[in-house]
C-alpha positions in Angstrom: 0.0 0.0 0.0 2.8 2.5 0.9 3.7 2.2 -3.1 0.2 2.8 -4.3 0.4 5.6 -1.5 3.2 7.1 -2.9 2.1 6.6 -6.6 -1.2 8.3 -5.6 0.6 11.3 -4.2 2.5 11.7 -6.8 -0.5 11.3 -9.7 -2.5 14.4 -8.2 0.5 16.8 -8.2 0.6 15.9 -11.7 -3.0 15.8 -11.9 -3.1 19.4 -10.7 0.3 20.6 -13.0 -1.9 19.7 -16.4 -5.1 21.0 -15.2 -3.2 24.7 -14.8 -1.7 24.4 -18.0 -4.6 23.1 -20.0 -3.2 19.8 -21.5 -5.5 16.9 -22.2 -3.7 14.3 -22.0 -4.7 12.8 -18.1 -7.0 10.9 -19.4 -4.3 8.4 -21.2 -2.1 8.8 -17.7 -4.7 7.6 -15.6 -5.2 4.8 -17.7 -1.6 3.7 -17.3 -1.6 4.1 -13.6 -4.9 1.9 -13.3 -3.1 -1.2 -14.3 -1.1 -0.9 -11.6 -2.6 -1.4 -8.7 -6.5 -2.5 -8.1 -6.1 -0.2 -4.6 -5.3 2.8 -6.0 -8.3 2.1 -9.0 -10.7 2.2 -6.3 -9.5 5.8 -4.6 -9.2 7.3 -7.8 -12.8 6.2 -9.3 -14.8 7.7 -6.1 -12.8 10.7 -6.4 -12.4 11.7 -10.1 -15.9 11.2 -10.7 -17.1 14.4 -12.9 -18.7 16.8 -10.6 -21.9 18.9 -11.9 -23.1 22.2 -11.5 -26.2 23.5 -13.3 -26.6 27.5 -13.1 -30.5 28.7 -13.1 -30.9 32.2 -13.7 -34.5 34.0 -13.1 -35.9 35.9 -15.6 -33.1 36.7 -18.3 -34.5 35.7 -21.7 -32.6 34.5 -25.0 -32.0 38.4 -25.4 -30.5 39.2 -22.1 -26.8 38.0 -23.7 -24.6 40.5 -25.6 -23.5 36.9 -27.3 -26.9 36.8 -28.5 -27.1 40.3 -30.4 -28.0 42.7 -27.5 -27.0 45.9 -28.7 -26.9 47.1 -25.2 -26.6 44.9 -22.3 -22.8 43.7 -21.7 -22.2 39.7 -20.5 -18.6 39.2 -21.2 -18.0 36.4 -18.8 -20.7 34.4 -19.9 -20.0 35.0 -23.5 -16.6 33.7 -22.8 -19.1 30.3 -21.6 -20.5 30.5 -24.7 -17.7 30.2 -27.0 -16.3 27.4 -25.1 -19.7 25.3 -24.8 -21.9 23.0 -26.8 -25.2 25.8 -27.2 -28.3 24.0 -27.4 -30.4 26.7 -30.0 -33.6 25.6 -29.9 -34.0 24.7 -26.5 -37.2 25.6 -24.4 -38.5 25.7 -20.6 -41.6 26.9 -19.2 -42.8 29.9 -19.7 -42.8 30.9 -15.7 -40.5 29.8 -12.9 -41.9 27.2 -11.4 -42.7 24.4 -14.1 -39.4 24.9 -15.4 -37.7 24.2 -12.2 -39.9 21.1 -11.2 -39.1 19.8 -15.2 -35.1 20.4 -14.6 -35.0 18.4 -11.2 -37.1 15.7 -12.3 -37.2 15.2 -16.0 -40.9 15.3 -16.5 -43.5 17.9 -18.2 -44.3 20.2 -15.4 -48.3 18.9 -15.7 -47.1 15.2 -14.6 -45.0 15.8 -12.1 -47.5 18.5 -10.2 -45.6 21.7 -10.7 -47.0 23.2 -13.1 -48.2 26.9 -11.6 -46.5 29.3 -9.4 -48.7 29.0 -5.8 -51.6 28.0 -4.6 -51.1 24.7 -4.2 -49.6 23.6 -7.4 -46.0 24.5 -7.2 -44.8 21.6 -5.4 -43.5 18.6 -7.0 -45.6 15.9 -6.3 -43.9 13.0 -3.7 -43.1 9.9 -6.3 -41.6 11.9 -8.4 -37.3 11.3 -7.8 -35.2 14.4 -8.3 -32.0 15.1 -9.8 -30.8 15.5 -6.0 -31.7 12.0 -5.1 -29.8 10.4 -8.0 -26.6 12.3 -7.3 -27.2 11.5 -3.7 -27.2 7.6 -4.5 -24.3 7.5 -6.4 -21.9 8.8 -4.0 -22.1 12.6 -4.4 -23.0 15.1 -1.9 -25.5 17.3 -3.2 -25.7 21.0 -2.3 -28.8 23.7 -3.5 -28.3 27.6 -3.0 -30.6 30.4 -4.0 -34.3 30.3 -5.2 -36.0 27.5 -4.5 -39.8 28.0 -5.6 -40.9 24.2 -5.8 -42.7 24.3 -1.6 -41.8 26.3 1.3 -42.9 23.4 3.8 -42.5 19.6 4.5 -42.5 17.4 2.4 -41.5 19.7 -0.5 -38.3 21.8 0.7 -35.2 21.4 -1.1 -34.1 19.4 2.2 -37.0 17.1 1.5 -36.3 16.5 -2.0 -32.2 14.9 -1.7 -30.2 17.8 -0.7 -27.8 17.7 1.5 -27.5 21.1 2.1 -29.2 24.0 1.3 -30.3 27.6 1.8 -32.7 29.4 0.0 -34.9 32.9 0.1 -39.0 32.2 0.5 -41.4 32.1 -2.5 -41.2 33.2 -6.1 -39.1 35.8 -5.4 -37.6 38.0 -2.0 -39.9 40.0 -0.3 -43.2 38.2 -0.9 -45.0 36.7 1.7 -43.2 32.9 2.0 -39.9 35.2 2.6 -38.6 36.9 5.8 -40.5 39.6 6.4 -38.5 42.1 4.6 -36.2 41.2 2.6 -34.5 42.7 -0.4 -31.6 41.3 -1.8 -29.3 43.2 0.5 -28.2 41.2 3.9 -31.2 39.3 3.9 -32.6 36.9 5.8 -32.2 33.0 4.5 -33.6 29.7 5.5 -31.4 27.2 5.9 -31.7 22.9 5.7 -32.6 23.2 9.4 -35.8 25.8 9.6 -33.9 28.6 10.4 -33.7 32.0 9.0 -29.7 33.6 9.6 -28.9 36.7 8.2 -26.2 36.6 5.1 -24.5 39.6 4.7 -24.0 41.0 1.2 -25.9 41.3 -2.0 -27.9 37.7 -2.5 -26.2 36.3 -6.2 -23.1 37.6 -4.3 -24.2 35.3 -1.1 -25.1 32.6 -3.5 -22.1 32.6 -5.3 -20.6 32.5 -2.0 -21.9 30.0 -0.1 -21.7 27.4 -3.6 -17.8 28.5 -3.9 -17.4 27.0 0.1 -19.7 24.0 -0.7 -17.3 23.1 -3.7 -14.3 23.9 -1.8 -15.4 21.7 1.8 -16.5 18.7 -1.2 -13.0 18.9 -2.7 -11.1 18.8 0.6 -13.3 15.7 1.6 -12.6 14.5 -2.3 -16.0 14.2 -2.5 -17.7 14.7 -5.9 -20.3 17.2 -6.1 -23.8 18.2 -7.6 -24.5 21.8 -6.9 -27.7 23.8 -8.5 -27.3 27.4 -7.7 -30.6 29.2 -9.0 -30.0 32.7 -8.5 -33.1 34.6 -7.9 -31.7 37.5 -10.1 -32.8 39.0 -12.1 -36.1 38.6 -10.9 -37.9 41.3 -9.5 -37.4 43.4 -7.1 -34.8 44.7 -9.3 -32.7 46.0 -6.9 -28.9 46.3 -7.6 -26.2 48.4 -6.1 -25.9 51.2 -8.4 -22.7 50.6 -9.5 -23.8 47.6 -11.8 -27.3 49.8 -12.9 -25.3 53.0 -13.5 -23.9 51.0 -16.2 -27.3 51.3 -18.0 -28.5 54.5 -17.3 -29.6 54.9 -21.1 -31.6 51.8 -20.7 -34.2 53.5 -18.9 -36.2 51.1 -16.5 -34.8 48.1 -17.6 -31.2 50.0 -15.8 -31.3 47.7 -12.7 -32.8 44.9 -14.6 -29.3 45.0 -16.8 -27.4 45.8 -13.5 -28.9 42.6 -11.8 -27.5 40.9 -14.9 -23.9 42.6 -14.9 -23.3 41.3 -11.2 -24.2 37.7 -12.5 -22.0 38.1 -15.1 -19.6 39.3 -12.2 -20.1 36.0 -10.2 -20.0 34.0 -13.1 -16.5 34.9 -13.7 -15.6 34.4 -10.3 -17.1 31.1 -10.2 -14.9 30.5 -13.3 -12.0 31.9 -11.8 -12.2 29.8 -8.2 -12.6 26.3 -9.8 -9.3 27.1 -12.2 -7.5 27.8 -9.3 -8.5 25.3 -8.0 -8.1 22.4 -10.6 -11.9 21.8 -10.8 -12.1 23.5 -14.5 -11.5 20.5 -16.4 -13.5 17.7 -14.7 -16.9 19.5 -14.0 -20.0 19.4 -16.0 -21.3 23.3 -16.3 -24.6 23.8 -17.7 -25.9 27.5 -17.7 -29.4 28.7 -18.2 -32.3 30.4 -17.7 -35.7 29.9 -16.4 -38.4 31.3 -19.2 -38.2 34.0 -22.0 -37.6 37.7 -21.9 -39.3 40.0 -19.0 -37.5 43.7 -18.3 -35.7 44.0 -21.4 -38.3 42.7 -23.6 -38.6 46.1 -25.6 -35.1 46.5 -26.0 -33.8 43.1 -27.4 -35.8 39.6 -27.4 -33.6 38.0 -30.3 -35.6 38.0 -33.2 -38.4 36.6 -31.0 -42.2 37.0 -30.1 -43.6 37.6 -27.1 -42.6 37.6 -23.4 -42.6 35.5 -20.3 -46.1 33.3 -19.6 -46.9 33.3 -23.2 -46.9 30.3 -25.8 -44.9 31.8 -28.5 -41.2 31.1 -28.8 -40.2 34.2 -26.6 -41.4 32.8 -23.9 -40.0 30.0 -23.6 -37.0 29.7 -25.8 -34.0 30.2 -23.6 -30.3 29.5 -23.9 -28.5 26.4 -21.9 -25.0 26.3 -22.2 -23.1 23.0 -21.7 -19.3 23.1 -21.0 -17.5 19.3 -19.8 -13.4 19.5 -20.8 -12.8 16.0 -19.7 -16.1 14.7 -21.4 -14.9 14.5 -25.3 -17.9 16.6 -26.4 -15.7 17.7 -29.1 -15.3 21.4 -30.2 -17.7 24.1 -28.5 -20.4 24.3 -31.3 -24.1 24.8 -31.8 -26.7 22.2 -31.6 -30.2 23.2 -33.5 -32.1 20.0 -32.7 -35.5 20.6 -30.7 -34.7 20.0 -26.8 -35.9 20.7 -23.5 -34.9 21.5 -20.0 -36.4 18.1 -18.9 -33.9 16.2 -21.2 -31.1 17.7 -18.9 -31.6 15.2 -16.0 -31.5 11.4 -18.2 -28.6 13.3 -19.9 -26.4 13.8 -16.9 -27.6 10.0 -16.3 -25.9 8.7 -19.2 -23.3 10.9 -19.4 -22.0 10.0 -16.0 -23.5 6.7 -16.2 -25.4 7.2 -12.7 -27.2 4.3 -11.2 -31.5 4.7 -11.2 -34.0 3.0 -10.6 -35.8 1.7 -13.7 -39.4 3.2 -13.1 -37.8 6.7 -11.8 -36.3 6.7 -15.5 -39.5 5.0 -17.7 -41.3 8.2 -16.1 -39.2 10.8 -17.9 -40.7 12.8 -20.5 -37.3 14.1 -21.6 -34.9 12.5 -23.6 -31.2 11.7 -23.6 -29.0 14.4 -25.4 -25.6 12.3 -24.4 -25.5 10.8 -28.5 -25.8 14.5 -29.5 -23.5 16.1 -26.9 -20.5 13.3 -27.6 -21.3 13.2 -31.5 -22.4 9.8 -31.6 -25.6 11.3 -32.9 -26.6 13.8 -35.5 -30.3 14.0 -35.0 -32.8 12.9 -32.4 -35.6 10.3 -32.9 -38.6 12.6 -33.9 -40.6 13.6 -31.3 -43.7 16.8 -30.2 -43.2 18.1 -26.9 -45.7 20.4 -25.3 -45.4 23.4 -23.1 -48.1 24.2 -21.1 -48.4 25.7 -17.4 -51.3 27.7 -15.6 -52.0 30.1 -13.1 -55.9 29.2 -12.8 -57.2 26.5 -10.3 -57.2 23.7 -13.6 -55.6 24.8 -16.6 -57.8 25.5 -19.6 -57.6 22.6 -22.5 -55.5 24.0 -25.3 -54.1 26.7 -23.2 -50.2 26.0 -24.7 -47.4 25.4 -27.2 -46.8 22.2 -29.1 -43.4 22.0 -30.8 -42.5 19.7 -33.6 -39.2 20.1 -35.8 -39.8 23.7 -36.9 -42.9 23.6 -36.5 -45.1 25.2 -33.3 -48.8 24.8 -32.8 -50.1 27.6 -30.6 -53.3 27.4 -28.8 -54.6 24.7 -29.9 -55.0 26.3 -33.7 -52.4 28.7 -34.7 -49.3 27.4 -36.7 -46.0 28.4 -37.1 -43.0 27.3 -39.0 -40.0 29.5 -37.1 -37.7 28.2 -39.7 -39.1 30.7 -42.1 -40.8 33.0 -39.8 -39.3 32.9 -36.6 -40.6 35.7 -35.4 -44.0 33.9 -35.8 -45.8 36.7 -37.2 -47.8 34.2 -39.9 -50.1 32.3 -39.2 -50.3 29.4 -42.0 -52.6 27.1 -40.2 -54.7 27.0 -43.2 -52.2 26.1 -45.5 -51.1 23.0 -43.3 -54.5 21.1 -41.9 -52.3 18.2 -41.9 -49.5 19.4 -39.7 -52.1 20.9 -37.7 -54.0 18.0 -36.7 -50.8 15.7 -36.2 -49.7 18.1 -33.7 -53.6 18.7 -32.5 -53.9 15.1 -32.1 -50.4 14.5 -30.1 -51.5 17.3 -27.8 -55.4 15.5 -27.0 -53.5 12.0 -26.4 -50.7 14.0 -23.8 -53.9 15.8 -22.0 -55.7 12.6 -21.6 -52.2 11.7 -19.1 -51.9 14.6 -17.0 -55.6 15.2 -16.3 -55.7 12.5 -13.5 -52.6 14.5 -12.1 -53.4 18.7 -12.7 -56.7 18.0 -10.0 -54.3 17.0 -7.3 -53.1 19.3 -4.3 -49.8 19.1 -3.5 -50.4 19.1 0.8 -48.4 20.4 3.1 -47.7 18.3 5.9 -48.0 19.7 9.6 -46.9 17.6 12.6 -44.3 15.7 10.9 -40.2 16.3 10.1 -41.6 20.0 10.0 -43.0 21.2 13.2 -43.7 24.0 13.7 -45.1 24.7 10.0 -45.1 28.5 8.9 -48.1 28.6 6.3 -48.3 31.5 4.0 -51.2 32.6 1.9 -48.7 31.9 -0.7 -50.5 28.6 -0.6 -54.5 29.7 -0.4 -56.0 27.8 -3.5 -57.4 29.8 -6.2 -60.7 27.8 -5.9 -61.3 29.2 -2.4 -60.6 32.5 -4.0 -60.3 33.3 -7.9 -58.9 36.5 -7.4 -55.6 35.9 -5.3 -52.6 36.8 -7.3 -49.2 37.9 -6.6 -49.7 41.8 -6.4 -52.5 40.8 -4.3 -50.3 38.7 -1.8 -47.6 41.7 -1.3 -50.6 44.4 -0.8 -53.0 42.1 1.3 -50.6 42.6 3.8 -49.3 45.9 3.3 -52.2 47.4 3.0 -54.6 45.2 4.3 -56.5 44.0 1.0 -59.5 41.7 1.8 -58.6 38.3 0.2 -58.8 35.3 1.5 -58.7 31.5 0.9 -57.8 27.7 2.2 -55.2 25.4 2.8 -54.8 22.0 1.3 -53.0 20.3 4.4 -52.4 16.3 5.6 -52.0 15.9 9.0 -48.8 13.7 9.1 -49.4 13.1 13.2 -53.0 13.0 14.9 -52.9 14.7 18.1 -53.2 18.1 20.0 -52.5 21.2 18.0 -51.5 24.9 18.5 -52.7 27.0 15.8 -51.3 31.2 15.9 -53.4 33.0 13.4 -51.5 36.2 12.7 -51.5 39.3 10.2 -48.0 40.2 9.9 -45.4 37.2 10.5 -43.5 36.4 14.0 -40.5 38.2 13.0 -42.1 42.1 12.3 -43.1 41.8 15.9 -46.3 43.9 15.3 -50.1 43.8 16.6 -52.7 42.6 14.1 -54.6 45.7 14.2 -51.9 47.9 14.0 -50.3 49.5 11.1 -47.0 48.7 10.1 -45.0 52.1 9.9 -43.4 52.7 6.6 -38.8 52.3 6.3 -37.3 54.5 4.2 -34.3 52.7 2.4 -31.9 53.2 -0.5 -34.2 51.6 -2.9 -38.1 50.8 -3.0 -39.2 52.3 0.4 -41.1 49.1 2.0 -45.0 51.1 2.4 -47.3 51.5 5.4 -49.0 48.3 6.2 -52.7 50.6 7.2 -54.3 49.5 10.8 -57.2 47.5 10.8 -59.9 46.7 13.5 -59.4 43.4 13.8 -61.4 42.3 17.5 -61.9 38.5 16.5 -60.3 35.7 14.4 -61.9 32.3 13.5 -60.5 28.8 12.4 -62.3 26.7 10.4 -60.2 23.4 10.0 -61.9 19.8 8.8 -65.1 19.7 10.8 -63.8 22.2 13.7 -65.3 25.9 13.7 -63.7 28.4 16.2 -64.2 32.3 16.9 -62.5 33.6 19.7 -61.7 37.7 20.9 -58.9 39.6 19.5 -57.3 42.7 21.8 -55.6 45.8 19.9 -52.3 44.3 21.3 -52.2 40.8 20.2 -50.0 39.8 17.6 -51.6 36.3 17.3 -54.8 34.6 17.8 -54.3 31.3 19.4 -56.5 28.4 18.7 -56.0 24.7 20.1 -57.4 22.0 18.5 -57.2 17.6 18.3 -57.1 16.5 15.3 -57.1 13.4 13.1 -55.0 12.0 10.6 -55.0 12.9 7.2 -55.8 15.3 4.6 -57.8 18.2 6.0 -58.8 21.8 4.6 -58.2 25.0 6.6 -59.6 28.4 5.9 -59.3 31.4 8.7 -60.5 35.0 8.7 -59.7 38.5 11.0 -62.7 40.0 11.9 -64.3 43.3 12.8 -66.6 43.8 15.7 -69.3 43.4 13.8 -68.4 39.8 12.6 -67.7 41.8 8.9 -64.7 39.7 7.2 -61.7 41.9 6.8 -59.2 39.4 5.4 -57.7 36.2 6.0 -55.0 35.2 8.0 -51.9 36.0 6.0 -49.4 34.0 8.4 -50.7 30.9 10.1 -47.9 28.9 12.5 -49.2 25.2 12.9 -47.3 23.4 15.7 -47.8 19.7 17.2 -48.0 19.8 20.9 
């Protein structure tokens, strides 16, 4: 052993010399050292296994690239990426965060795996679905998630839950809304970590992100452990707040400045990401995909590539996005573009032949995406023909024909416009009527996919109180849109701020029957403020955070399964404390703050659920 000791040594000091200089010839090295000794095989295998890190960003469309024609925006680091990656051109997400997060991880169409809206209820993926995460996780690597989460803010459906092994994450869809610490806004925030808790993170968050994913690669390497990181940034999603020295940059821009700013400091981080894993020999060895979440938002008037339309739309802007993949070990070949139709659910049984990860055969049967590994390593021109279909929701049931079907060139929109983007890919022709055929191949592919995800789109995804979690924070983040059609996200920041009169229930399972402590409350635990009372308004260098107004609230009632409670409110009570025995099982919950009259005022925005 001391020889294969010594042998070892010696092999990673060389390991490292070539990395820093760029030669590829370790590959043929290692395979001389593996003859000779079946000891030193072993260590090597577990540790030079590739590691992978796939970068989300939130919000940036095809357009947000000065690579990709912006006449205005400036992204030298990721152009840089570009030039050395394999660019997947026509590749498409969701049109909205959430179902293209839940299609990433899992490598399923957002409508079968249950994430397929933003909130209320259906932006969790559903339990037997297995994640990227979990995968890594069983073949040896240690799994790490930092940034925006948006796939469940409770048990059974935090990143924790869903094979992480570490993690910390802002609330929600996006910092300050109502899942996030009260007040947060991208400046020293407030950040839940694997364990519950919210600690403060000093800095600007794609700074922290960055941050905490550069410690979480370097802790893996010391352990020679391999890793699988996903670091999706909430930038540059709103609020588009940026230090001004990235937004001064784009004065000219106009209000898309601190949009473009948000994307400069990314740009920023990505070439400090670059430059910490050349340093530190990880350059050559790690899979890095880049890319983004759903088409163009803030600098949609400015430059959308050629494109139409925006984010939560069916047309090609809005869900068209870039992905970037760079392996230097992997014998991809030279960086290049790739035109075939793909999509970010063909990312996960990808990685799984690429790396030739171990999975379960009815995790694998279940994905909707396809392999891209014969594409990526040139074994394969072209993929086996195939229509995919993009289609989310932000209704209580999504509406039949309500999305995109893609095929070749070729994109069916709502169910009855047509498209060919090869000759019109700004799809500003309709030629439906010249191609009844194409039309209702792709009509008909789109009635026999619906027929397998409407047994799915009726389902809650429940969160679970009394279980691993306990206590449960419950937002109105999760109220369902059939208890109230006119929730939406404007109305989730004001309800509390200004004390709009919404309201709605809670889709829970009660994981553990027993006595329960329920705190009904207006504003969360940490603003430390009376129900009734207004909120006072903080001036700050950006968006001053407004008056919440006072309201009269003198009673509060629960209304949970088959249990009905009203008891008194006092002007200095910051909760309203119910206690209740309950069953096992799947329950709905609705609450509401009352005036002295009985009137309804609103809901209860924050509801703590603990098992006693």
């Amino acid at each position: 052993m001391k020889d294969a000791d010594m042998l070892t040594t010696k092999y990673t000091k060389y390991t490292k010399r070539v990395h820093s200089v760029g030669f590829r010839v370790v590959r043929v090295f290692r395979g001389l050292i593996f003859c000779c000794t079946g000891a030193f095989s072993l260590a090597v295998s577990a540790a030079e296994k590739p590691n992978v890190i796939v970068v989300l960003t939130d919000d940036q469309g095809y357009g947000d690239f000065s690579c990709h024609g912006n006449p205005v925006l400036k992204t030298p680091n990721l152009d840089k990426l570009h030039a050395q990656s394999i660019r997947l051109t026509d590749f498409h997400s969701a049109p909205v965060c959430t179902p293209t997060r839940g299609q990433l991880l899992t490598g399923r169409d957002a409508m079968h795996n249950g994430a397929w809206s933003w909130a209320f209820g259906h932006e969790m993926i559903h339990g037997e679905n297995k994640t990227m995460a979990d995968i890594f996780k069983a073949n040896g690597y240690t799994t790490g998630h930092f940034g925006k989460w948006h796939l469940g803010d409770n048990y059974p459906f935090r990143p924790g839950d869903k094979g992480f092994d570490e993690t910390i994450s802002h609330g929600g869809a996006a910092t300050h809304q109502t899942p996030d610490y009260w007040q947060n806004d991208n400046f020293d925030d407030f950040y839940r970590h694997k364990d519950g808790s919210y600690q403060q993170h000093k800095g600007y968050c794609t700074d922290v992100w960055f941050d905490l994913s550069m410690d979480f690669m370097a802790r893996c390497q010391k352990k020679k452990k391999p890793f699988f990181l996903y670091l999706p940034t909430n930038a540059p999603h709103g609020p588009h707040y940026v230090a001004e020295k990235y937004s001064d940059l784009y004065k000219d821009a106009g209000k898309a400045s601190n949009f473009f700013g948000m994307i400069a400091n990314i740009d920023e981080n990505m070439g400090r990401l670059e430059a910490f894993m050349q340093e530190n020999g990880l350059a050559e060895n790690t899979i890095l995909i880049f890319m983004t979440d759903n088409g163009a938002t803030a600098g949609y008037e400015i430059y959308n590539a050629g494109m139409r339309d925006k984010k939560s739309k069916y047309y090609d802007g809005g869900h068209r996005v870039p992905c970037f993949i760079r392996w230097p070990e992997g014998n991809l070949g030279v960086p290049r573009d790739i035109n075939e139709l793909t999509q970010v659910q063909d990312i996960f049984p990808t990685l799984i032949e690429l790396l030739d990860l171990k999975a379960k055969t009815d995790a694998v049967e279940r994905f909707d995406g396809a392999s891209l590994a014969g594409l990526l390593t040139g074994k394969q021109v072209v993929l086996a023909d195939r229509k995919l279909v993009v289609q989310w929701s932000s209704k209580d049931y999504p509406d039949y024909g309500a999305a995109a079907v893609l095929w070749k060139k070729w994109r069916l929109v709502h169910d009855k416009e047509l498209y060919n983007i090869a000759d019109d890919p700004a799809q500003a022709t309709d030629v439906a009527l010249q191609h009844p055929e194409i039309v209702e191949s792709m009509k008909a592919h789109y009635a026999d996919w619906w027929e397998t995800v409407k047994p799915v789109v009726s389902i809650y995804s429940r969160v679970g109180i009394g279980g691993a979690e306990n206590p449960s924070r419950l937002t109105c983040f999760e109220w369902t849109k059939k208890s109230n059609t006119k929730i939406n996200v404007t109305d989730q920041r004001k309800s509390v701020w200004l004390g709009g009169q919404v309201n709605g229930s809670w889709m829970l399972d009660v994981v553990t029957p027993g006595k329960y402590r329920f705190e009904l409350m207006r504003y969360p635990k940490e603003a430390a403020t009376a129900m009734s009372a207004a909120y006072p308004a903080i001036q700050r260098e950006f968006k001053p955070f407004p008056k919440c107004k006072a309201l009269s609230i003198t009673r509060a009632r629960l209304q949970i399964g088959m249990i009905d409670k009203t008891i008194a409110v006092k002007t200095t009570d910051k909760v309203a404390m119910f206690g209740v025995e309950l069953p096992a099982g799947e329950i709905e919950m609705r609450t509401w703050l009352m005036d002295e009259a009985g009137e309804e005022l609103c809901g209860a925005y924050y509801v703590e659920a603990t098992r006693l």
